[in-house]
C-alpha positions, 0 to 999 in steps of 0.5 A, a space after each residue: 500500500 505504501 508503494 501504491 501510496 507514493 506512486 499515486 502521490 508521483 502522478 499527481 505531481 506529473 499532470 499539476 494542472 489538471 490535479 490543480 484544475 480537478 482540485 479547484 472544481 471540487 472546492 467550488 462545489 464544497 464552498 457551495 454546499 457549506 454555504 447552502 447548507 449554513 443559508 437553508 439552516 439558519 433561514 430554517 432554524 430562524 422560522 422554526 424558532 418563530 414559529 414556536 416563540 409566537 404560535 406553537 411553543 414546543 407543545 400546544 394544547 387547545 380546544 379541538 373545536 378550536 382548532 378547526 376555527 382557529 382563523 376566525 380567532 373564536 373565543 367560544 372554545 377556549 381551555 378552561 381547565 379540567 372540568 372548568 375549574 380554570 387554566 391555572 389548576 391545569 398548569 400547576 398540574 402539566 409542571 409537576 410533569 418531568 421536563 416542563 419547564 414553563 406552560 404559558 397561557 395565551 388569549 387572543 382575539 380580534 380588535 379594531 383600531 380607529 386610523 383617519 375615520 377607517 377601521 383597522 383590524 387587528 389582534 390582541 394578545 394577552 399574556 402573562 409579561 414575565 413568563 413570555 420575557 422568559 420565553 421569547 425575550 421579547 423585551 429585547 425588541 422593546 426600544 422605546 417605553 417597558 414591557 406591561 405589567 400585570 393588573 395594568 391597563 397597558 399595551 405595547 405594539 410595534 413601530 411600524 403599527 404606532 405610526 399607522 394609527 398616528 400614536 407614540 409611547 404615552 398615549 392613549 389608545 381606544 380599540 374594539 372587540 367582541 366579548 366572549 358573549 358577543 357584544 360590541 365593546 371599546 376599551 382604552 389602554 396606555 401604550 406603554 412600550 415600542 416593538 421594533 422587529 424584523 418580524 413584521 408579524 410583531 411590527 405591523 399585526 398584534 398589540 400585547 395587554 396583560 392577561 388579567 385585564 383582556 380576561 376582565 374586558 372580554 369576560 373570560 376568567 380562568 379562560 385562555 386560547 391556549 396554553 404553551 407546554 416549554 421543554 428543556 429542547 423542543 428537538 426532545 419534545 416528544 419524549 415529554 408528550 407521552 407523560 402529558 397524554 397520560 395527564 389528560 386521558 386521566 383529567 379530560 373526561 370530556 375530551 374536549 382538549 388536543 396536544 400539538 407538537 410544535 412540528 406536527 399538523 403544521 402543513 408549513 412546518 412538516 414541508 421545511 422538514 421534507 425540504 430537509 431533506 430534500 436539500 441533502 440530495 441536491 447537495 450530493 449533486 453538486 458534488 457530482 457536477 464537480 466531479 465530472 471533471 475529476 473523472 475526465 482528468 482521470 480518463 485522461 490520464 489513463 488515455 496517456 498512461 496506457 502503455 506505462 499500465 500495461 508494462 506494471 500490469 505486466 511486471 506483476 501489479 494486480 487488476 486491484 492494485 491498479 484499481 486502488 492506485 487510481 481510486 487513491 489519486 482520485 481520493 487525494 484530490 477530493 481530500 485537497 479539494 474538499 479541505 480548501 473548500 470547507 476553509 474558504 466556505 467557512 469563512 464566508 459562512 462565518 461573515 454571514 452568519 454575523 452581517 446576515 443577508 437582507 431579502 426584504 425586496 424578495 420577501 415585498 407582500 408575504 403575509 405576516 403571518 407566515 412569520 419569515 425574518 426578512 433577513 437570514 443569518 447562516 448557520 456556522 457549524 463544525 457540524 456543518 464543516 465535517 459534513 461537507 469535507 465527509 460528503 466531498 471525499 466519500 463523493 469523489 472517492 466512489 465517482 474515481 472508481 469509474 476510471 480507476 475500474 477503467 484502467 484496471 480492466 485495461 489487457 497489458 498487450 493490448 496497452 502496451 500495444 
């Protein structure tokens, strides 16, 4: 092996360019698939994490009824406890469970907010400030004023909604809603606090109250929407649900109430994982592209070396050998190639994964609810590192096989012929 190893080493150095050219080809491909790779999983990871901060957490649990008219945000099915004895018993007893660290009530509804004599519809939440800073952090967004407090009439809103309806920190603003009962109503808070996000949905579409007082305002006691379940890693969420599951086949009698993990019957989320894994196998065919011209160089040099196989064939070197000596130059190339790839796509994944890629003009009208940060952020990874050097070297080793079979098949008269 050790002289196979050094006569493959020999016959790189021999044809420098073509060796230089092939190992370039496979680092450009490289370079791509560490940055696709750290770009998808950043945007993926961004929206994943959106998506469980402000609608699912890691577990949900909500009325069933609710469920099928969420979008007309309902406030007649709502979680209530076990046997209506309210929300909180039910959360004292989902913390007593191994792996909840926090369960987060959440009421929403619908509100109108008078801008220039039109009507402007929104949504209100009301949640508890200090578990939903705990949670979402969302008090680093706060640029202007605080957060609300529990028993206050105060509200915070976004930047981008504040200047629709003409209003800035201190002042008063008037909304109206419907009450669980469906009368027509209007309340009026203090704006307490700024949000400015580049999550629109923050920016331009909700207005947050505490939850005591939305429950006073619409008559809800001991009601909310829905309850978020957070575990230490909603990667292991799933380990969690089954104990959860247990709770409520013994306290939900009635079968009112559903469990939803945070990636389950939520089409959009369910769609990125298949794209997950989607992506994976264009990766793999990125690196075939590149190795097209790795496998050229190779037939190329066969081609040339034709008469200097057949005499090693004919001085007693086996059909395996030959084959092993040109699957190792072709394995040579991928290690060099796929090195130099991983160094440069990592430092270009790192500067991004700091300064981030704006695609505001691309993402101009999707909806807000959609959650999407309009710029992303790679993901920079040894994780990510190893998996493209592993790819590019497992790649372009199998895909050298083919000439390195070539010339292995190759009859030493014919050759030297």
């Amino acid at each position: 092996m050790k002289f196979l190893w050094s006569l493959a080493r020999k016959n790189l150095s021999r044809s420098r360019i073509r060796t230089i050219v092939s190992v370039i080809a496979i680092a450009i491909a490289i370079i791509s698939v560490v940055f696709l790779r750290g770009l998808i999983s950043g945007m993926l990871n961004s929206t994943f994490e959106n998506h469980i901060f402000y609608k699912a957490g890691h577990i949900r649990i909500i009325n069933r009824e609710y469920k099928l008219k969420e979008h007309l945000i309902s406030l007649n099915y709502t979680v209530d406890g076990f046997n209506d004895t309210g929300y909180e018993e039910m959360a004292g007893e989902l913390k007593q469970i191994a792996g909840v660290r926090q369960v987060l009530p959440r009421l929403r509804f619908a509100v109108m907010v008078s801008q220039d004599d039109k009507l402007t519809g929104l949504m209100g939440w009301g949640i508890e400030p200090e578990e939903e800073v705990r949670f979402t952090g969302m008090d680093k967004y706060i640029t202007e004023g605080r957060m609300v407090k529990t028993d206050k009439r105060e509200l915070i809103m976004g930047a981008a909604l504040m200047d629709k309806i003409g209003k800035k920190v201190g002042d008063k603003v008037t909304f109206l809603y419907h009450t669980a009962f469906d009368s027509f109503r209007a309340s009026t808070f203090q704006l307490v606090g700024k949000i400015e996000s580049n999550l629109d949905f923050l920016n331009k579409e909700v207005l947050f109250l505490p939850l005591d007082q939305a429950q006073v305002i619409l008559e809800m006691p001991g009601e909310v929407t829905e309850l978020l379940i957070v575990t230490p890693d909603y990667n292991q969420a799933g380990k969690v649900l089954p104990s959860i599951a247990d709770l409520f086949t013994a306290r939900d009698l009635s079968h009112k109430y559903m469990l939803q993990l945070w990636n389950r019957d939520y089409d959009l989320i369910e769609l990125f994982a298949l794209a997950q894994v989607i992506y994976n196998f264009v990766y793999i065919f990125i690196i075939i592209l590149s190795c097209l011209v790795l496998i050229n160089t190779l037939v190329m040099i066969i081609n040339e070396r034709k008469r200097e196989i057949g005499m090693m064939s004919a001085l007693g070197l086996k059909a395996n050998e030959i084959l092993c000596l040109f699957a190792l130059e072709g394995m040579t190339i991928g290690v060099l190639g796929s090195a130099l790839g991983i160094v440069i796509g990592g430092i270009v994944t790192k500067i991004f994964s700091i300064v981030g890629m704006d695609f505001s003009a691309a993402m101009e009208g999707m909806g807000a609810d959609l959650l999407f940060e309009p710029i992303f952020y790679t993901d920079f990874s040894v994780g990510n590192l190893i998996f493209a050097f592993v790819l590019g070297v497992v790649v372009v080793t199998v895909a050298s096989m083919i000439p390195a079979r070539m010339a292995a098949q190759l009859e030493p008269t014919e050759a030297m012929r």
